[in-house]
C-alpha positions as YAML, in Angstrom:
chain: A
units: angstrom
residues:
- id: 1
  name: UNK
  ca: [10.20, -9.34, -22.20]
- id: 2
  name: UNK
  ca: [13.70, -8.86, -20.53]
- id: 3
  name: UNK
  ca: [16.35, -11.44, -21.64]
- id: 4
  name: UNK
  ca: [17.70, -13.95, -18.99]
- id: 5
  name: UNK
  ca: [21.46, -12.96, -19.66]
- id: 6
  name: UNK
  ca: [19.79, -9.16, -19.09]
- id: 7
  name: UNK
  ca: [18.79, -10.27, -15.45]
- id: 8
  name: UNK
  ca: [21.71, -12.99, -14.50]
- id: 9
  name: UNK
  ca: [24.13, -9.75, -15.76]
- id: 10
  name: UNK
  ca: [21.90, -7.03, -13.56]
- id: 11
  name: UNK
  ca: [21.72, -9.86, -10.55]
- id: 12
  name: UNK
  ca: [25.72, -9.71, -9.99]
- id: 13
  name: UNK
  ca: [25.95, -6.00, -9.97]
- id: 14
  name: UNK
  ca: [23.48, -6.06, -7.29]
- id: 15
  name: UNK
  ca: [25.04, -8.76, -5.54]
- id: 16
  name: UNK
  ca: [28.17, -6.59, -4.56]
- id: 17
  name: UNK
  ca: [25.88, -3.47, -2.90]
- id: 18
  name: UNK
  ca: [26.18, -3.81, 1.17]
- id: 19
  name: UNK
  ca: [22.53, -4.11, 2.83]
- id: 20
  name: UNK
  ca: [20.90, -5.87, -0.32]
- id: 21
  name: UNK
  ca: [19.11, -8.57, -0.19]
- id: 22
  name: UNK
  ca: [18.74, -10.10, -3.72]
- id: 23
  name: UNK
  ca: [16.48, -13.29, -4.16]
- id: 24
  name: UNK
  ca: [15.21, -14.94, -7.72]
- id: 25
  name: UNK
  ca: [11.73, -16.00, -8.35]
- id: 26
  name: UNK
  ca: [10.41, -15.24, -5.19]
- id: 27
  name: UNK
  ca: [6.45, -15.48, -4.74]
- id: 28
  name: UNK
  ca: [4.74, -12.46, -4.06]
- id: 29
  name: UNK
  ca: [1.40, -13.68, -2.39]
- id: 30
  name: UNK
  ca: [2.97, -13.60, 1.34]
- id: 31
  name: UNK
  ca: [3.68, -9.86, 0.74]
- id: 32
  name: UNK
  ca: [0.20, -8.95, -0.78]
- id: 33
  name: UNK
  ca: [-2.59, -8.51, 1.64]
- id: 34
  name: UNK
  ca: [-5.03, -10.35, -0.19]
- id: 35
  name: UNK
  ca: [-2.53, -13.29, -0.32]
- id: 36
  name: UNK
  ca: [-2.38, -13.74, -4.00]
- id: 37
  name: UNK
  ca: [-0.01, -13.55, -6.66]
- id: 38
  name: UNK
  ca: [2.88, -15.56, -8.31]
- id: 39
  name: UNK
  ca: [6.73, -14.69, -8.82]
- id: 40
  name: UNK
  ca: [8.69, -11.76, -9.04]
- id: 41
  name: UNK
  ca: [11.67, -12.09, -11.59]
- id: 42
  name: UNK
  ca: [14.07, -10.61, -9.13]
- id: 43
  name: UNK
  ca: [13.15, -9.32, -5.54]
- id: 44
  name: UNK
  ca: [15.41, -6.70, -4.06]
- id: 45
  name: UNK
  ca: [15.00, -5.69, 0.14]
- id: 46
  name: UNK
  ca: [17.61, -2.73, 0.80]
- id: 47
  name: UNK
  ca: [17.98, -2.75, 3.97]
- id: 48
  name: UNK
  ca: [19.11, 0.48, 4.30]
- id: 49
  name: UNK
  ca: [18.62, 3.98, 2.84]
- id: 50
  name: UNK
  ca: [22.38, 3.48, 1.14]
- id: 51
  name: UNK
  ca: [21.36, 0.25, -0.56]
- id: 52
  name: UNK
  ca: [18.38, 1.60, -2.38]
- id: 53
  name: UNK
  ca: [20.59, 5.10, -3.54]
- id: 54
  name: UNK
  ca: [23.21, 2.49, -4.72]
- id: 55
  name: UNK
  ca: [20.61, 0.26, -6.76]
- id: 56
  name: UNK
  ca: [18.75, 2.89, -8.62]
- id: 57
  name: UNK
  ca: [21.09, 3.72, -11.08]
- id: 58
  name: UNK
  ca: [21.57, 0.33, -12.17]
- id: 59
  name: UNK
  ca: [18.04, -0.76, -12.17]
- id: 60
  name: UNK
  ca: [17.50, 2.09, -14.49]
- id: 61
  name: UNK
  ca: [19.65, 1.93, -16.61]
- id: 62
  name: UNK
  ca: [19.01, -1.62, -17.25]
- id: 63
  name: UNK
  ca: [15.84, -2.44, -19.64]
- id: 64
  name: UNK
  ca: [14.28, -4.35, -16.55]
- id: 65
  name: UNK
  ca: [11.05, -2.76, -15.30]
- id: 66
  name: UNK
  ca: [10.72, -2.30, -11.62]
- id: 67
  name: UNK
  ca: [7.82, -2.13, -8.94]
- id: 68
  name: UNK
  ca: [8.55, -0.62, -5.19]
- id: 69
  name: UNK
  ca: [6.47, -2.96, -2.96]
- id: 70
  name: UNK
  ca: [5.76, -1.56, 0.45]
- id: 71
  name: UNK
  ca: [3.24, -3.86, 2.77]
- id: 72
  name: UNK
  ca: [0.42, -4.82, -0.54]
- id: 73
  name: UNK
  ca: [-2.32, -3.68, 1.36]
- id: 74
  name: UNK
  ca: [-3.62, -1.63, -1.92]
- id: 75
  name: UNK
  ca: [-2.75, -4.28, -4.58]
- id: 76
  name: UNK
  ca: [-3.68, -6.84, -6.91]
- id: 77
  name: UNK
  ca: [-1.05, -9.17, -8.01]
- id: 78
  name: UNK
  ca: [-1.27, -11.14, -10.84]
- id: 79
  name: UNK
  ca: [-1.17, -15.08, -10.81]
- id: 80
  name: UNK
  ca: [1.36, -14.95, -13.06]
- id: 81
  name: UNK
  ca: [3.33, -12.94, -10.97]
- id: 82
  name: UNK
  ca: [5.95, -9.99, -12.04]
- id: 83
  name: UNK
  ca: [8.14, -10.12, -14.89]
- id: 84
  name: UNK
  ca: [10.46, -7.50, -13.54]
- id: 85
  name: UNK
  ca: [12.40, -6.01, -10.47]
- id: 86
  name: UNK
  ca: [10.40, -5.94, -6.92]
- id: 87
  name: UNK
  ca: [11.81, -3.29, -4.44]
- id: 88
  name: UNK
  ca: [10.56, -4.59, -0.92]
- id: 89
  name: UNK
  ca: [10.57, -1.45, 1.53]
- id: 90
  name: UNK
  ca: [9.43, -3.54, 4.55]
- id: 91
  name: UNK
  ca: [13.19, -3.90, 6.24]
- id: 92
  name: UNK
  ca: [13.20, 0.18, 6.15]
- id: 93
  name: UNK
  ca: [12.33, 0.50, 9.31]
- id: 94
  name: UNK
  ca: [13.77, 2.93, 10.69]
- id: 95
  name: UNK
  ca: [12.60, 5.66, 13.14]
- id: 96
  name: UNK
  ca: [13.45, 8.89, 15.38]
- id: 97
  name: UNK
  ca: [11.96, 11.32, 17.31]
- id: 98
  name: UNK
  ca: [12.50, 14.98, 17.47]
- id: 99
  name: UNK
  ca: [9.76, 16.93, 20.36]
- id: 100
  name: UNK
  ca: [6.32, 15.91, 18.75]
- id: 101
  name: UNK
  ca: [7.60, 14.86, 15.41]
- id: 102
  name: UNK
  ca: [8.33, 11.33, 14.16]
- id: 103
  name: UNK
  ca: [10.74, 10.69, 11.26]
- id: 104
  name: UNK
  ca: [10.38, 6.80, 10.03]
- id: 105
  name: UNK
  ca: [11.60, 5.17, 7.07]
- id: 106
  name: UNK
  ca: [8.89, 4.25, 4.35]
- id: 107
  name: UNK
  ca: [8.55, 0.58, 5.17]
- id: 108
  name: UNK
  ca: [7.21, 0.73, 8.59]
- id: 109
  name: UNK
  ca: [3.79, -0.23, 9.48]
- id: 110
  name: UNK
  ca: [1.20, 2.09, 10.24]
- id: 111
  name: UNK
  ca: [0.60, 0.59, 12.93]
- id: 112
  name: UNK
  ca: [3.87, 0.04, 14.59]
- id: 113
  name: UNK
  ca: [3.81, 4.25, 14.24]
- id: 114
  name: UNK
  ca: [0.50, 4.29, 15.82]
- id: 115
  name: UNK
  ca: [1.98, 2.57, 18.83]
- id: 116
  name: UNK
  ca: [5.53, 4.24, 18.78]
- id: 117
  name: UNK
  ca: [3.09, 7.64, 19.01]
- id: 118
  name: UNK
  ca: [0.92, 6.50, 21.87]
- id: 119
  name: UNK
  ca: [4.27, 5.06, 23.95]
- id: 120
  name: UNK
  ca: [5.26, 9.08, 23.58]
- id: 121
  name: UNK
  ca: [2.07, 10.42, 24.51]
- id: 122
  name: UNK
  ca: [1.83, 12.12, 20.77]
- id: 123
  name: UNK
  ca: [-1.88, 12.54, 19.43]
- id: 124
  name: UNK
  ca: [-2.87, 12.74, 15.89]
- id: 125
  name: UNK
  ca: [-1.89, 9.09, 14.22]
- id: 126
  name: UNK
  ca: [-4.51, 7.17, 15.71]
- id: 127
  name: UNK
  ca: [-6.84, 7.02, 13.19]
- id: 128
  name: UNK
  ca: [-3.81, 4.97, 10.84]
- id: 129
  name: UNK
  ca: [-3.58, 2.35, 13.62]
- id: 130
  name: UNK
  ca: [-6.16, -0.23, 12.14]
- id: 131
  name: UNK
  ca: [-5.03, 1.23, 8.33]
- id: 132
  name: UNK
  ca: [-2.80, -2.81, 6.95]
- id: 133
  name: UNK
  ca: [0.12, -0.51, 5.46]
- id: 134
  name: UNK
  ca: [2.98, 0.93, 5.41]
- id: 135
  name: UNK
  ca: [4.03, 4.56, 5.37]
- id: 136
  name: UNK
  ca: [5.63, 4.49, 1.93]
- id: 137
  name: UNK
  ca: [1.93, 2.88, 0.48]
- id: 138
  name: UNK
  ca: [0.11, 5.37, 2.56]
- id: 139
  name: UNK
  ca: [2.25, 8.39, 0.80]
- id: 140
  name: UNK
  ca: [1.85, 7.13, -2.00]
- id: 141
  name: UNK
  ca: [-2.43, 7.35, -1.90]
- id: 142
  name: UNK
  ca: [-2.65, 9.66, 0.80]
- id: 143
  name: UNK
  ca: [-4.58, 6.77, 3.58]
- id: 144
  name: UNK
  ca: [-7.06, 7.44, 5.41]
- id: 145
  name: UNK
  ca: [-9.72, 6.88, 7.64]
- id: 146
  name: UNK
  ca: [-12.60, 8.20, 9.69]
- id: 147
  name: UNK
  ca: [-12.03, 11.34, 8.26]
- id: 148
  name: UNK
  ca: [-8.73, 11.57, 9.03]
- id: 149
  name: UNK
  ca: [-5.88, 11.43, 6.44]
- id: 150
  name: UNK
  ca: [-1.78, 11.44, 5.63]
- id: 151
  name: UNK
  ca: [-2.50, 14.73, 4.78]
- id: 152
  name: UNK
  ca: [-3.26, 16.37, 8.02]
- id: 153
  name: UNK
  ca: [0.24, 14.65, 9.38]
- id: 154
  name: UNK
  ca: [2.48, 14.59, 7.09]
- id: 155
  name: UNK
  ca: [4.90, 18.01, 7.04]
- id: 156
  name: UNK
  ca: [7.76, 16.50, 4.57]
- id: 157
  name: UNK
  ca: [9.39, 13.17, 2.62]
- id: 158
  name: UNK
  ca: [11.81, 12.53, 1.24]
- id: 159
  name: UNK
  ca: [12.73, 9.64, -2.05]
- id: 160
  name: UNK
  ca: [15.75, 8.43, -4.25]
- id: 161
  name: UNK
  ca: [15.52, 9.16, -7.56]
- id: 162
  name: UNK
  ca: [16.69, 6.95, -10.48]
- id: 163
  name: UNK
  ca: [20.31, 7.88, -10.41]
- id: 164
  name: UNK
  ca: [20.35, 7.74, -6.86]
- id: 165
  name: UNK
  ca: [20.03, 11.04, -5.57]
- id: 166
  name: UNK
  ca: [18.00, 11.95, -2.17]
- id: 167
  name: UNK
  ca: [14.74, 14.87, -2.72]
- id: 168
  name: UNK
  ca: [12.73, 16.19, -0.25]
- id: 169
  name: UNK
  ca: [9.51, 17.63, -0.62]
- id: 170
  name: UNK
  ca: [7.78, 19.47, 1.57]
- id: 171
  name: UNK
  ca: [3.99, 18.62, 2.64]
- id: 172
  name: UNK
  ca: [2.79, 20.90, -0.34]
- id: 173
  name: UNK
  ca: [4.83, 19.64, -2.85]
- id: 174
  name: UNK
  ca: [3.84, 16.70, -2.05]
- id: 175
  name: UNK
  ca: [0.02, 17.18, -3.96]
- id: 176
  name: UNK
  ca: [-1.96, 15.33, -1.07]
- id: 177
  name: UNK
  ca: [-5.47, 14.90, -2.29]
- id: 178
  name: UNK
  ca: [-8.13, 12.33, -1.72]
- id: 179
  name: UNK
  ca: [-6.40, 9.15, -2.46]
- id: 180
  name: UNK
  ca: [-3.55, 10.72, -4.59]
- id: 181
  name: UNK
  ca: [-0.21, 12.26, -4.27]
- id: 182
  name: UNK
  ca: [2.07, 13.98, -6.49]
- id: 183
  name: UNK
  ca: [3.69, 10.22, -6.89]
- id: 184
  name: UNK
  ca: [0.62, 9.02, -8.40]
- id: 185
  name: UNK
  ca: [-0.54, 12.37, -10.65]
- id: 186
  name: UNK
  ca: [2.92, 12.86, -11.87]
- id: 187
  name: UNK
  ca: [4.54, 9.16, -11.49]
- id: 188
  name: UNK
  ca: [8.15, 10.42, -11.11]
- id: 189
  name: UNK
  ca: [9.52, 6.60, -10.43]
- id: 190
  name: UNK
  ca: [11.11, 8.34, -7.15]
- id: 191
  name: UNK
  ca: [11.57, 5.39, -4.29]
- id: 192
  name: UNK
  ca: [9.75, 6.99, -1.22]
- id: 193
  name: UNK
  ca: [12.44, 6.22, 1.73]
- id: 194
  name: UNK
  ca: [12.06, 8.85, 5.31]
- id: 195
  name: UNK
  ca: [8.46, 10.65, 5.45]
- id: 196
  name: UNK
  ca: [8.28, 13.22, 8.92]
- id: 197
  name: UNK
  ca: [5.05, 13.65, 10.43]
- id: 198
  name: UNK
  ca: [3.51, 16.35, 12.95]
- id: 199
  name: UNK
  ca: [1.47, 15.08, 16.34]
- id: 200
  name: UNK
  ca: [0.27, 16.62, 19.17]
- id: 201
  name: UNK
  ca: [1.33, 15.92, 22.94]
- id: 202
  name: UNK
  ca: [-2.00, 14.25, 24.94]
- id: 203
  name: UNK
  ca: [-2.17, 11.91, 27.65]
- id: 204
  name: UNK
  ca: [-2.14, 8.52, 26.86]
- id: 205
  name: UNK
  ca: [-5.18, 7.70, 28.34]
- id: 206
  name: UNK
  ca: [-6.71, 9.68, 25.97]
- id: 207
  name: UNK
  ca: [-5.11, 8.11, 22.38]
- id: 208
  name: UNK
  ca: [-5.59, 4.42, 23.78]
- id: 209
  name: UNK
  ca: [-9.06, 5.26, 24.58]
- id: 210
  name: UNK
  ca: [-9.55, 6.69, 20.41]
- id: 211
  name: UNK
  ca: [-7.35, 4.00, 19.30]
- id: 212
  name: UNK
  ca: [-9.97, 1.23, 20.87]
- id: 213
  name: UNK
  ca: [-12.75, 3.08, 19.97]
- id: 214
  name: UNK
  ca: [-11.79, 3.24, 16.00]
- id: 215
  name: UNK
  ca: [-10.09, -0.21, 16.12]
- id: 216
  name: UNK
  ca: [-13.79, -1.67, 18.11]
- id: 217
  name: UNK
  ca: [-15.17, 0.09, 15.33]
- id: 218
  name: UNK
  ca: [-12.92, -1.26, 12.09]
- id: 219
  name: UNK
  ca: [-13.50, -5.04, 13.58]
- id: 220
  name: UNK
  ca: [-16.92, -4.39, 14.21]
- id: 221
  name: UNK
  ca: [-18.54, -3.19, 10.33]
- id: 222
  name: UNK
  ca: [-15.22, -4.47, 8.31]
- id: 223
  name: UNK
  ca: [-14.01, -8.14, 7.62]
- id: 224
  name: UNK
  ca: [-10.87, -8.13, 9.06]
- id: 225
  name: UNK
  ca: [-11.36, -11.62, 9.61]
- id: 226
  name: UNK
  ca: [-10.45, -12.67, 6.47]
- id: 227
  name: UNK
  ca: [-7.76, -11.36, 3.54]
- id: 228
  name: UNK
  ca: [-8.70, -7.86, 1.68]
- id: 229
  name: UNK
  ca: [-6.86, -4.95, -0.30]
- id: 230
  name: UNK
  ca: [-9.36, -2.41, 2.01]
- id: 231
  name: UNK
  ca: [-12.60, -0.76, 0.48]
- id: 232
  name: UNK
  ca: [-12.30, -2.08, -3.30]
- id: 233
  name: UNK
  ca: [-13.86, 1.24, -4.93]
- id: 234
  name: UNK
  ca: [-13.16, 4.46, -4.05]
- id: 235
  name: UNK
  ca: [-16.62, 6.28, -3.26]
- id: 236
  name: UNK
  ca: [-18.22, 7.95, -6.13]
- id: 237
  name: UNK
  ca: [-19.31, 11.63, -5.56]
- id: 238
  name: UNK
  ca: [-22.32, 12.08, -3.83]
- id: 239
  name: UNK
  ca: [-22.33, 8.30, -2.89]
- id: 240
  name: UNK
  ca: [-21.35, 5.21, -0.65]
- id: 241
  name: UNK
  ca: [-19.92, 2.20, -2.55]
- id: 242
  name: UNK
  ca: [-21.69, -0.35, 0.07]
- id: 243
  name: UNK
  ca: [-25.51, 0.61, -0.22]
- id: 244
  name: UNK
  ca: [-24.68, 0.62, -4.20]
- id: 245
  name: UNK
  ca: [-23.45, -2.71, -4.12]
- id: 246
  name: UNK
  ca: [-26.24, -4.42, -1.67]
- id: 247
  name: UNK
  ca: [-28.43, -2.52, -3.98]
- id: 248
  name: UNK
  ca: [-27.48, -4.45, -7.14]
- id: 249
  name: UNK
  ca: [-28.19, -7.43, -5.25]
- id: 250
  name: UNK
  ca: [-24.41, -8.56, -5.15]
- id: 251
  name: UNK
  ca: [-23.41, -8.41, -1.26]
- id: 252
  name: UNK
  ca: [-22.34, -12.21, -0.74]
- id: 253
  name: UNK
  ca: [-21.84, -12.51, -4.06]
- id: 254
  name: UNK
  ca: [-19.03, -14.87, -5.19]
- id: 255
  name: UNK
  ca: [-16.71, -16.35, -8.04]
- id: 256
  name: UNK
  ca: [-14.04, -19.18, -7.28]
- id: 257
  name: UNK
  ca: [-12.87, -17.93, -3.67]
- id: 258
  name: UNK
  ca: [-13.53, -14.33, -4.07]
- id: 259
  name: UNK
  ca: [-16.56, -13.54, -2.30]
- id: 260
  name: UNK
  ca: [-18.46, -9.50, -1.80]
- id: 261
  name: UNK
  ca: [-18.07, -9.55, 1.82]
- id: 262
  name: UNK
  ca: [-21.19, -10.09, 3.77]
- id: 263
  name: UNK
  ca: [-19.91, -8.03, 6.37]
- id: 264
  name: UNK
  ca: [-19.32, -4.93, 4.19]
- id: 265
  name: UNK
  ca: [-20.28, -4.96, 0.89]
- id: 266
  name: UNK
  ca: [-17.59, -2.13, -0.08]
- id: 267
  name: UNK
  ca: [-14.96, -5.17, 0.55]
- id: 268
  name: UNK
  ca: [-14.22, -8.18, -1.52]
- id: 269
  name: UNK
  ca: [-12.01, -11.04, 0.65]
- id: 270
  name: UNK
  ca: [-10.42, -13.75, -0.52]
- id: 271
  name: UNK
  ca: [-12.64, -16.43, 1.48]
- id: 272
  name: UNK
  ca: [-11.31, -19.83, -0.06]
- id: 273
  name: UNK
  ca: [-8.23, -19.91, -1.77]
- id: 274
  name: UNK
  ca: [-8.95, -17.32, -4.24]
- id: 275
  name: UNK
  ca: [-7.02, -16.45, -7.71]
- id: 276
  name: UNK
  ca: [-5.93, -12.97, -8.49]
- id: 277
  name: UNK
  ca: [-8.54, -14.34, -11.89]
- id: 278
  name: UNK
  ca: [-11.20, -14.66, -9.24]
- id: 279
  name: UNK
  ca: [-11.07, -11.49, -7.60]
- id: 280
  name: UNK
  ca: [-10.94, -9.05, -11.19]
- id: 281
  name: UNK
  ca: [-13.88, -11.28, -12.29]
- id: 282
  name: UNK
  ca: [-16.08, -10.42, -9.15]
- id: 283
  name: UNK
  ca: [-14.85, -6.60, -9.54]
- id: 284
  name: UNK
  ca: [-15.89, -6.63, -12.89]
- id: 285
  name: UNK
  ca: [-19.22, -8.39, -11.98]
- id: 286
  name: UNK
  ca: [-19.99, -6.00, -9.42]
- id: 287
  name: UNK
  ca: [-19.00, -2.85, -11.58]
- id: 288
  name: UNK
  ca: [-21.50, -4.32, -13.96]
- id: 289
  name: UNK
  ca: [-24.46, -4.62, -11.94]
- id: 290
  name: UNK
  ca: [-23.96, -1.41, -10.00]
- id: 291
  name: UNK
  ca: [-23.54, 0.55, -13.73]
- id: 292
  name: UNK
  ca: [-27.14, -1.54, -13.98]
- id: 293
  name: UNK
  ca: [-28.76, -0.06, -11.46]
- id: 294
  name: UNK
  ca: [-27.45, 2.71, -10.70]
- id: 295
  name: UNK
  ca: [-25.80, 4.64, -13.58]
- id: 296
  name: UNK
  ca: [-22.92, 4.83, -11.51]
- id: 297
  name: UNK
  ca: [-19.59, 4.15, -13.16]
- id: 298
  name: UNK
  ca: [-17.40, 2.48, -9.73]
- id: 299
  name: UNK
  ca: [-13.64, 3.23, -9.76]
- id: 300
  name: UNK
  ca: [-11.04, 0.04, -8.44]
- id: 301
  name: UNK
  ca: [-9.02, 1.48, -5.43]
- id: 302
  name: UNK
  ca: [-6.26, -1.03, -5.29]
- id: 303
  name: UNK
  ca: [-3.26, -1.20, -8.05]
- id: 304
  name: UNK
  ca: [-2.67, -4.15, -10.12]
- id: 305
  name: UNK
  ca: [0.95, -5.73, -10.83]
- id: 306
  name: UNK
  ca: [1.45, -8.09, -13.24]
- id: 307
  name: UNK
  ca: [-0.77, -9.31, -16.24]
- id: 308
  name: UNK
  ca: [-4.52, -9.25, -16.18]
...
């Protein structure tokens, strides 16, 4: 547990960086996409790439931990909130174009992209249009969707490090695999700021046509209705998380405000004023009764910050 003088000390060094935003104790659930979660010790939003070489340093070389929160589409928080440092991406927004290639800043939505791409007549990003994230969190797991992924668009990004320094990798370094990246497999605590991706000139037309077909589709079998973190479990070889779960008899399923969608058993949504308590209870109820049937061992997608 970090002392108070630790953080009060820390909070005036940060004070004095240009484009920083610092704020104390500020509650999390309005940045999570499942809308739960308590306080963050300190909550940090650079708003530019200068602020977030300039913090680094300090952060780590203070004894606070840290957590860089993009949009929360792919998280958890705890009730109790975060005892520690939040970096909020979502005022690095940034973006240019160069021919068929967009370079944006990590904290911009997917979707804003989406529509930035069809305004230029670029194809290719139209499958992340109905994706709840930003391009940092979709780096970072390597989104995707209707067999489309980061992967096929992504050519480079590039981070800060700890003590500040800009690194850019290129689209191999980067170890995109299904749901991973090399920021999950090696955890290098790099802040993911500019990523560059590669689409292809069609006629609008065309993407707006694919972009209502997918989004018809996304509002048709998902509940975007009501708040999620996405598909809860990530699919299990030679199987489809949904079918498993309707299986073990749990589709509708619910504890406290946490409820197994009834729309799409592969989602859990926070239907009533759910805890953070609620939803791990329901995972772990539904991990239970699928293990019950089925053998099959089912694997959270989503992160978790805070205490559990």
């Amino acid at each position: 547990m970090e002392k108070l003088s630790d953080i009060n000390s820390l909070t005036k060094k940060l004070k004095k960086i240009n484009y920083l935003k610092v704020e104390k104790n500020k509650n999390l659930a309005e940045f999570a996409s499942f809308k739960v979660g308590g306080p963050a010790d300190l909550f940090l939003t650079p708003e530019k790439i200068t602020a977030v070489k300039e913090l680094m340093p300090l952060i780590t070389n203070s004894t606070i931990p840290y957590f860089i929160l993009g949009k929360g589409s792919n998280l958890i928080i705890s009730d109790k909130g975060y005892r520690g440092i939040i970096i909020y991406t979502g005022s690095l927004n940034h973006y240019q174009f160069e021919g068929n290639q967009i370079t944006a800043e990590s904290g911009l939505e997917l979707k804003e992209i989406a529509d930035l791409a069809y305004e230029n007549s670029l194809s290719g990003f139209e499958f992340a249009a109905g994706i709840p994230g930003s391009l940092g969190g979709a780096l970072y797991m390597n989104a995707g969707a209707y067999g489309r992924e980061m992967k096929d668009v992504i050519i480079k990004a590039q981070f800060i490090d700890q003590k500040g320094k800009l690194i850019e990798l290129s689209k191999a370094e980067l170890k995109l695999e299904y749901r991973t990246s090399i920021l999950q497999k090696e955890d290098p605590d790099w802040t993911a700021v500019n990523v560059t991706i590669k689409l292809k000139k069609s006629k609008k037309s065309l993407i707006k046509a694919k972009m209502d077909e997918l989004h018809n589709k996304r509002w048709s079998k998902q509940p975007m209705e009501l708040p999620s973190a996405g598909s809860i479990f990530k699919r299990p070889p030679g199987h489809y998380t949904g079918p498993l779960i309707e299986e073990a008899k749990m589709k509708g399923f619910q504890i406290g405000g946490a409820q197994v969608s009834t729309k799409h058993a592969g989602f859990i949504v926070n239907k009533d004023h759910a805890t953070a308590e609620d939803i791990v209870k329901l995972i772990e109820k539904v991990k239970k009764e699928v293990y019950k049937i089925s053998g099959v061992q089912l694997e959270v997608e989503p992160r978790f910050l805070g205490e559990f």
